[in-house]
C-alpha positions as CSV (number, residue, x, y, z in Angstrom):
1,X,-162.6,85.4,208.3
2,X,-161.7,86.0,211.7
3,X,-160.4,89.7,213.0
4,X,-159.3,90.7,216.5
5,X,-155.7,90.8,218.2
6,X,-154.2,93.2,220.4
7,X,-154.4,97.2,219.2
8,X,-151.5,97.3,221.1
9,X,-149.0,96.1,219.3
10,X,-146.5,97.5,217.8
11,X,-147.0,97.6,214.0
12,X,-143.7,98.9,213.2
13,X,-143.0,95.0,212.2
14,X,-145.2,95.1,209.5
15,X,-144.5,98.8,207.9
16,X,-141.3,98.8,205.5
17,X,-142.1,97.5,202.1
18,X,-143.9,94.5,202.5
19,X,-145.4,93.0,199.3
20,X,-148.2,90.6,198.3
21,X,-146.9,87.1,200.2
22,X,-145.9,84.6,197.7
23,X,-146.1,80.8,197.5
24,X,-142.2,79.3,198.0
25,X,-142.5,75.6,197.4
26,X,-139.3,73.0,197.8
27,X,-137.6,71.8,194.8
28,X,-140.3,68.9,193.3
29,X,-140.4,67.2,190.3
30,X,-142.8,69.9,188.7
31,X,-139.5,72.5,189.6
32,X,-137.9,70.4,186.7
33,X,-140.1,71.8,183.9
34,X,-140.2,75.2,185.6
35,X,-137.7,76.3,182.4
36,X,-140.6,75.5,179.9
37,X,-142.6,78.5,178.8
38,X,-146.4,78.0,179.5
39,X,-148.5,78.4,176.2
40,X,-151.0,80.8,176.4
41,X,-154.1,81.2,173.4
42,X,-155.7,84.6,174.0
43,X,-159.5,84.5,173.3
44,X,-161.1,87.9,172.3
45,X,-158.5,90.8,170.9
46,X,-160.7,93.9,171.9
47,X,-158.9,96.1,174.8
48,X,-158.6,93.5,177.5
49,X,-157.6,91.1,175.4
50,X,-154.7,93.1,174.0
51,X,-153.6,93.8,177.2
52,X,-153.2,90.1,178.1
53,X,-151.9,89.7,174.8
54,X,-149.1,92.4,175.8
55,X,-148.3,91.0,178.9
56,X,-148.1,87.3,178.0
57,X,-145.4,88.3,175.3
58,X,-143.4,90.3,177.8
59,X,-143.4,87.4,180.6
60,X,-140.6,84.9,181.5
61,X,-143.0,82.5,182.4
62,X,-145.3,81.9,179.3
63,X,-145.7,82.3,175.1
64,X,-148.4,83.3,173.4
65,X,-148.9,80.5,170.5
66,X,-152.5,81.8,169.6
67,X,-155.2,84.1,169.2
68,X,-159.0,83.2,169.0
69,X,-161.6,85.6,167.4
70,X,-164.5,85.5,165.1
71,X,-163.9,88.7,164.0
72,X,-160.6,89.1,161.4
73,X,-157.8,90.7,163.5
74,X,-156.1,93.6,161.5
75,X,-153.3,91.8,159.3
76,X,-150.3,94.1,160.2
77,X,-151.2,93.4,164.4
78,X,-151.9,89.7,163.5
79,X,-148.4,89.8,161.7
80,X,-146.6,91.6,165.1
81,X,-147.9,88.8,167.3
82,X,-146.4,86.0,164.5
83,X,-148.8,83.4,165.8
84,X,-152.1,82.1,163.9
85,X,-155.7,83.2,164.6
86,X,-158.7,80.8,165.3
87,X,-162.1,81.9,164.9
88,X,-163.6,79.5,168.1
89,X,-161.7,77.4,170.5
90,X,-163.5,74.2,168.9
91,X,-160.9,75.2,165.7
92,X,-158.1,76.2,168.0
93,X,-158.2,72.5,170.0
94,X,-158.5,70.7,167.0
95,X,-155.4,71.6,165.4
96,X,-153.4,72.5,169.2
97,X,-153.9,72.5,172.8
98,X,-152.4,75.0,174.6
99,X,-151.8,75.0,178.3
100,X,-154.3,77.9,179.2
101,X,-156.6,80.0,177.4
102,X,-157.5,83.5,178.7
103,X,-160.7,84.2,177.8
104,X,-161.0,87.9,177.1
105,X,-164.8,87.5,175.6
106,X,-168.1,89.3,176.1
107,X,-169.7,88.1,179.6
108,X,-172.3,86.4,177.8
109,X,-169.6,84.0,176.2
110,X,-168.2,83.1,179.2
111,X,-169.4,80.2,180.4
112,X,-169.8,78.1,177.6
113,X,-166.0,78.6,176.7
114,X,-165.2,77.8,180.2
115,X,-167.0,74.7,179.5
116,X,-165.3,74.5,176.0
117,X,-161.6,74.7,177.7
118,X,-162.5,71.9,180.9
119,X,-164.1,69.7,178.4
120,X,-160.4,70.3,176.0
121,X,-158.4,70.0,179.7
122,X,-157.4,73.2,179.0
123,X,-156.9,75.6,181.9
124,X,-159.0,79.4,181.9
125,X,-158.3,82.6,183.0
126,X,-162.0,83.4,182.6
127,X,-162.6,87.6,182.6
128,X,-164.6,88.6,185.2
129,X,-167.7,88.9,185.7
130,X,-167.2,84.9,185.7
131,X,-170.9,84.7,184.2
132,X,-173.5,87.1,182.8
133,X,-176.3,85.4,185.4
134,X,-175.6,83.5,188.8
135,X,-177.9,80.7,187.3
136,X,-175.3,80.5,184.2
137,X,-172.5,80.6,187.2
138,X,-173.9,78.2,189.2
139,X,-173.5,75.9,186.2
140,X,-169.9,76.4,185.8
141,X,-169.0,76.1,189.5
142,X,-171.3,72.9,189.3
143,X,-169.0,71.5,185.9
144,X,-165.5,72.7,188.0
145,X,-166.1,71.1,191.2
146,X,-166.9,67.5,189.4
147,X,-163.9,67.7,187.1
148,X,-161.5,69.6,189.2
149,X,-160.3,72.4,186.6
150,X,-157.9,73.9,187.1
151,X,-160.0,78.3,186.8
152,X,-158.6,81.1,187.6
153,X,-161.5,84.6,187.8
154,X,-160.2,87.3,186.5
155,X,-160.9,89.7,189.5
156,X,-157.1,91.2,189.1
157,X,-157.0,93.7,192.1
158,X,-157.0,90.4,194.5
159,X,-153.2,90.0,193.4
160,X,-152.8,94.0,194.1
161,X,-149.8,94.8,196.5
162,X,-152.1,96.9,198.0
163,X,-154.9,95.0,198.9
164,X,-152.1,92.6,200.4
165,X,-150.6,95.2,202.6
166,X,-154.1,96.1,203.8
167,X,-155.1,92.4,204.1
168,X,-151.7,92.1,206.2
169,X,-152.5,94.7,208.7
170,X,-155.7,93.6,209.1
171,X,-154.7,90.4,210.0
172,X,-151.8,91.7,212.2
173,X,-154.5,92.9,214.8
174,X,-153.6,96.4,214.5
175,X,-156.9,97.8,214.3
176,X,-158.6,95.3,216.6
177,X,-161.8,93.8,215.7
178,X,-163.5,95.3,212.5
179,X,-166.4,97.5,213.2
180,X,-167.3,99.6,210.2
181,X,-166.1,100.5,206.6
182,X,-166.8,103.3,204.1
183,X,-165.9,103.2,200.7
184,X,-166.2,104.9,197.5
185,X,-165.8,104.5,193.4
186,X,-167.1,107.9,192.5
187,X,-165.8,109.4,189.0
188,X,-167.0,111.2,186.1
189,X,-167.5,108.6,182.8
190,X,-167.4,111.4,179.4
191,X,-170.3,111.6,177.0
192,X,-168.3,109.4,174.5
193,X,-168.4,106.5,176.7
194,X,-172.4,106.4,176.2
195,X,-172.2,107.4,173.0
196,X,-170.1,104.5,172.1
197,X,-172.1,101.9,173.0
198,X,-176.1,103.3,173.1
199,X,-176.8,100.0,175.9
200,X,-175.0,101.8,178.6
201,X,-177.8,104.7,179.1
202,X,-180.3,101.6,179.7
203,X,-181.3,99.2,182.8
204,X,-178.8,97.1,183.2
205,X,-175.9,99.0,182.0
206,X,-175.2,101.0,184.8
207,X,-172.5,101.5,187.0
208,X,-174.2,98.8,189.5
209,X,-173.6,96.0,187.4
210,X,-170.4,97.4,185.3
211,X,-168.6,98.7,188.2
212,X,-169.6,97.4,191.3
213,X,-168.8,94.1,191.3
214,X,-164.9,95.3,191.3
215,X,-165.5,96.5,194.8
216,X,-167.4,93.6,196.0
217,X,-164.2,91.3,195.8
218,X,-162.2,94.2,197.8
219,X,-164.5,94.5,200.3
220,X,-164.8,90.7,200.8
221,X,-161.0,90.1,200.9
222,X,-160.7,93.0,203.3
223,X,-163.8,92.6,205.6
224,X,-165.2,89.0,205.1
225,X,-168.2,87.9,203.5
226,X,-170.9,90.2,202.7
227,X,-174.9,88.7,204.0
228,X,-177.3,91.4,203.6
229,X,-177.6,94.7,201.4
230,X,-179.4,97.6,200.9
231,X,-179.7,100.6,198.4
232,X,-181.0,103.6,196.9
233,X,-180.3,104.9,193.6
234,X,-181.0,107.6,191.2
235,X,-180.4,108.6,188.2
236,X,-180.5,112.6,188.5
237,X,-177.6,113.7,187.5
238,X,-178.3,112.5,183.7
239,X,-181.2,112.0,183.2
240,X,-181.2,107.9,181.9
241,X,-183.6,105.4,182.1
242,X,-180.5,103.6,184.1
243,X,-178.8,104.8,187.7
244,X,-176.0,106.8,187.9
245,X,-175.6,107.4,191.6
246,X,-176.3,104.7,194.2
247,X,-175.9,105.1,197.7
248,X,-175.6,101.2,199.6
249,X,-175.1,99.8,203.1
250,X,-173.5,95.9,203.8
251,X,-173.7,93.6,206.4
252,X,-171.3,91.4,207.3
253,X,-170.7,88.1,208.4
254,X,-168.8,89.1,211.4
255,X,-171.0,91.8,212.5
256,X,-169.0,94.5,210.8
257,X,-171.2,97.6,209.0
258,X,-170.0,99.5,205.3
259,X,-171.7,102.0,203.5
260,X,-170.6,103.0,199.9
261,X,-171.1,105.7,197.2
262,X,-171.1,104.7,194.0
263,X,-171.3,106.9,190.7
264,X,-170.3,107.5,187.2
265,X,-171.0,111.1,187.3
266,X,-169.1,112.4,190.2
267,X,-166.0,115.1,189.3
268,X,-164.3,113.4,192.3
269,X,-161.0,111.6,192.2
270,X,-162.3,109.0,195.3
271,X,-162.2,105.9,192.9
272,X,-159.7,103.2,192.7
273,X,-158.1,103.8,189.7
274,X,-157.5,107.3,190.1
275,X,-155.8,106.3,193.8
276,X,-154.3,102.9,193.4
277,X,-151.7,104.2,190.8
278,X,-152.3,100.4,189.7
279,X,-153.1,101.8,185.8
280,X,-151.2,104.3,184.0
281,X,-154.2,104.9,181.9
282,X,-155.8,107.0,184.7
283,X,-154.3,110.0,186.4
284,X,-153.7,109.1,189.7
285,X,-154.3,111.5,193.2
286,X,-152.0,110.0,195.9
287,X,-153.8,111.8,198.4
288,X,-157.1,110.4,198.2
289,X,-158.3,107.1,199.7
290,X,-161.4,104.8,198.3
291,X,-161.5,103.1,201.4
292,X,-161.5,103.3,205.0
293,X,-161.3,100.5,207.4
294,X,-161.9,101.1,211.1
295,X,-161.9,98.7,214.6
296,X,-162.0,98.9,218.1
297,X,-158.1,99.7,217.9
298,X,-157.9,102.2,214.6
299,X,-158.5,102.6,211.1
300,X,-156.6,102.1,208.0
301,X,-156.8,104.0,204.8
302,X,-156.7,102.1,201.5
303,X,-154.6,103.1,199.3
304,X,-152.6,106.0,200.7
305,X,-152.2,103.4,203.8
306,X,-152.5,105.7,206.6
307,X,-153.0,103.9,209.9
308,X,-154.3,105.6,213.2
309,X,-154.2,103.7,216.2
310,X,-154.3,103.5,220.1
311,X,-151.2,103.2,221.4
312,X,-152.8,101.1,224.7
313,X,-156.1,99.1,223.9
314,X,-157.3,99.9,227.6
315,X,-156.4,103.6,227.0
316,X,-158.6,104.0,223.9
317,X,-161.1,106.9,223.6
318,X,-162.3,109.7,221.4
319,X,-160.4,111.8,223.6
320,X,-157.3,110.2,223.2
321,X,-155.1,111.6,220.7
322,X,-153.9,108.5,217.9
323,X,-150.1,107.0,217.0
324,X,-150.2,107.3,213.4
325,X,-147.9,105.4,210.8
326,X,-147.8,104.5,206.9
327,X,-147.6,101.5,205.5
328,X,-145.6,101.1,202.5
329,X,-146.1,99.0,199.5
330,X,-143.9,98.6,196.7
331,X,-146.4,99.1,193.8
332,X,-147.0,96.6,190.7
333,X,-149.8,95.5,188.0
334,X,-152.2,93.3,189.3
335,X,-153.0,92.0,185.6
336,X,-148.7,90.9,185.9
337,X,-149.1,89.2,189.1
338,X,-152.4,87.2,187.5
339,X,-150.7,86.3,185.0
340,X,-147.4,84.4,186.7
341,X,-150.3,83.0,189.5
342,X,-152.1,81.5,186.1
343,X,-148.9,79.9,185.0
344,X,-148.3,78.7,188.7
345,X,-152.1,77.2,188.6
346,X,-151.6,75.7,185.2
347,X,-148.0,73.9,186.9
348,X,-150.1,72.9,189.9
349,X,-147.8,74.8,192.0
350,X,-150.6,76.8,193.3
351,X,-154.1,77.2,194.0
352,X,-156.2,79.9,192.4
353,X,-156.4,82.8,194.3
354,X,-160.1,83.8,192.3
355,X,-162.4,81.0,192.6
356,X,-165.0,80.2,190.3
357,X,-167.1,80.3,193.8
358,X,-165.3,83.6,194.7
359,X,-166.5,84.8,191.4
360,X,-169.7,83.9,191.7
361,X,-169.9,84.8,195.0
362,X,-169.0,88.4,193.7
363,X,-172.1,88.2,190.9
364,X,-174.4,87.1,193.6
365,X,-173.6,90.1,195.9
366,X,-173.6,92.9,192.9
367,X,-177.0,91.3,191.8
368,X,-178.6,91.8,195.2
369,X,-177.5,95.5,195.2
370,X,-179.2,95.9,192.0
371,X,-182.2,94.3,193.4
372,X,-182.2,96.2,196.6
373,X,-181.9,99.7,195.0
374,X,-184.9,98.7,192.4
375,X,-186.9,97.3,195.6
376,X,-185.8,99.4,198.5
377,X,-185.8,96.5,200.6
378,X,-182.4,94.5,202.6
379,X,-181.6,91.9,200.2
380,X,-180.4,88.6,202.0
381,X,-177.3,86.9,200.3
382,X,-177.5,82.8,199.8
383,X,-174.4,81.4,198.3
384,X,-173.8,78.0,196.9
């Protein structure tokens, strides 16, 4: 990524309402079947699952004609969904082949049903984390760039309105070249969520490797690649064999310096989903940010989308006082937008937004935090 510009300019261009940019392609021969639902199978019906499940019955653009599970889905759901269960995708291709399969599975699943759909020519929406090792992740991106699949990762706050806004002013120049950003995803996870599932209180169930690797693909789309951490942790505040507070600094390609906090047992509302207003699950506090983006020219608050700037780039100084605007963004669920951008990838009409590289890429960088807070040393990032 390349950042710079003018701080100068005027950014009013760029303030009312602007949304995620979308793809606008002239009338083809594809266009033609653009009337045909896309048929979706839904592997895995735990919580994510049903929420895919939920949103592929209320979109224009696709049907759901299948679920896949080993384990028996309660009859009276089954019967809401009318459409038949499979126990693997093996059984589900054998008797139909749907146009896409999202693969709401366990992380350790992945890979081999990714493999299971491009060996079926079957599209994937594949959950993230795209693998449960970069080894296992390598292999897939090795198996998509020989057959060309068409993968979409599931990293679902890259089709935020939000993120796209921010992307956008970025871009614009507005804040000059990028010199630093902080961020946060600090919260307070309840007894019962440790209680429900004993692995989450040991090494490698943490919010590191559960939660970070959401912020690693914001960071990245915002700031450019990421080429050296570091990190402390600790795990003070309950007492686990694994962290619950971690405290990391980023390098990035461009030059650009973060630092972020990180922790599951924070009473603080500085997280995404308590900000974004992107899930109704979570209450939300519109006047917190999780991030905060700063140049030679300004700085840029994610998500309330405050903007400070210079008014004259040759002006600019710490005693200067800033012009100040907000951005607005006309809110909507990622997961929707993923969705109708999976149909678009399964037409051909567009390119995946997500990666299997990107995803990967994503794994790599959440791995090296883990190793740098065990370590204490900077932890150099080598992508494929």
């Amino acid at each position: 990524m390349v950042f710079g510009g003018d701080s100068s300019l005027d950014p009013s261009s760029i303030w009312r309402g602007s949304v995620a940019p979308q793809v606008h392609k002239n009338k083809t021969r594809e266009d033609q079947t653009m009337s045909e639902k896309i048929k979706i199978a839904v592997a895995g019906v735990g919580l994510i699952g049903r929420r895919h499940i939920e949103l592929v019955q209320a979109s224009p653009s696709c049907e759901l004609v299948a679920v896949v599970d080993p384990m028996e889905v309660p009859a009276d759901y089954l019967n809401s969904l009318g459409v038949p269960q499979y126990t693997d995708l093996s059984s589900l291709f054998a008797e139909c082949k749907p146009d896409g399969v999202i693969l709401a599975t366990p992380n350790a699943l992945h890979v081999a049903q990714t493999l299971e759909c491009i060996d079926a020519g079957v599209a994937a929406l594949i959950e993230k984390p795209v693998a449960h090792s970069v080894e296992e992740g390598k292999r897939l991106l090795a198996a998509a760039q020989a057959t060309g699949a068409r993968l979409l990762v599931g990293h679902h706050r890259a089709h935020s309105p939000i993120l796209a806004k921010a992307r956008e002013v970025i871009r614009e120049g507005v804040l000059g070249e990028i010199v630093a950003v902080q961020g946060s995803a600090l919260f307070y996870k309840p007894d019962d969520y440790f209680d429900a599932a004993v692995w989450r209180r040991q090494v490698g169930g943490g919010p590191i490797l559960i939660n970070m690797i959401h912020e690693i693909g914001n960071l990245r789309s915002l700031c450019g690649e990421i080429v050296a951490v570091q990190a402390m942790q600790s795990n003070a505040a309950r007492g686990f064999p694994v962290e619950d507070t971690v405290c990391i600094g980023l390098r990035f390609e461009n030059g650009a310096l973060g630092s972020f906090l990180l922790s599951d047992s924070a009473g603080c509302a500085r997280s995404w989903e308590q900000t974004s207003q992107e899930n109704a699950s979570y209450p939300a506090f519109d006047d917190e940010d999780c991030y905060v983006v700063s140049g030679k020219g300004g700085s840029l608050s994610v998500p309330t989308m405050r903007l400070k700037y210079f008014a004259r780039v040759e002006d600019r100084s710490w005693w200067k006082p800033f012009q100040t605007a907000t951005a607005e963004v006309k809110r909507r669920d990622p997961l929707e937008i993923q969705l109708e951008h999976f149909c678009q990838v399964i037409r051909g009409a567009e390119e995946p937004l997500v990666t299997v590289r990107d995803g990967l890429r994503n794994l790599i960088i959440t791995e090296a935090i883990a190793e740098a807070a065990r370590t204490g040393a900077i932890v150099r990032t080598t992508f494929p």
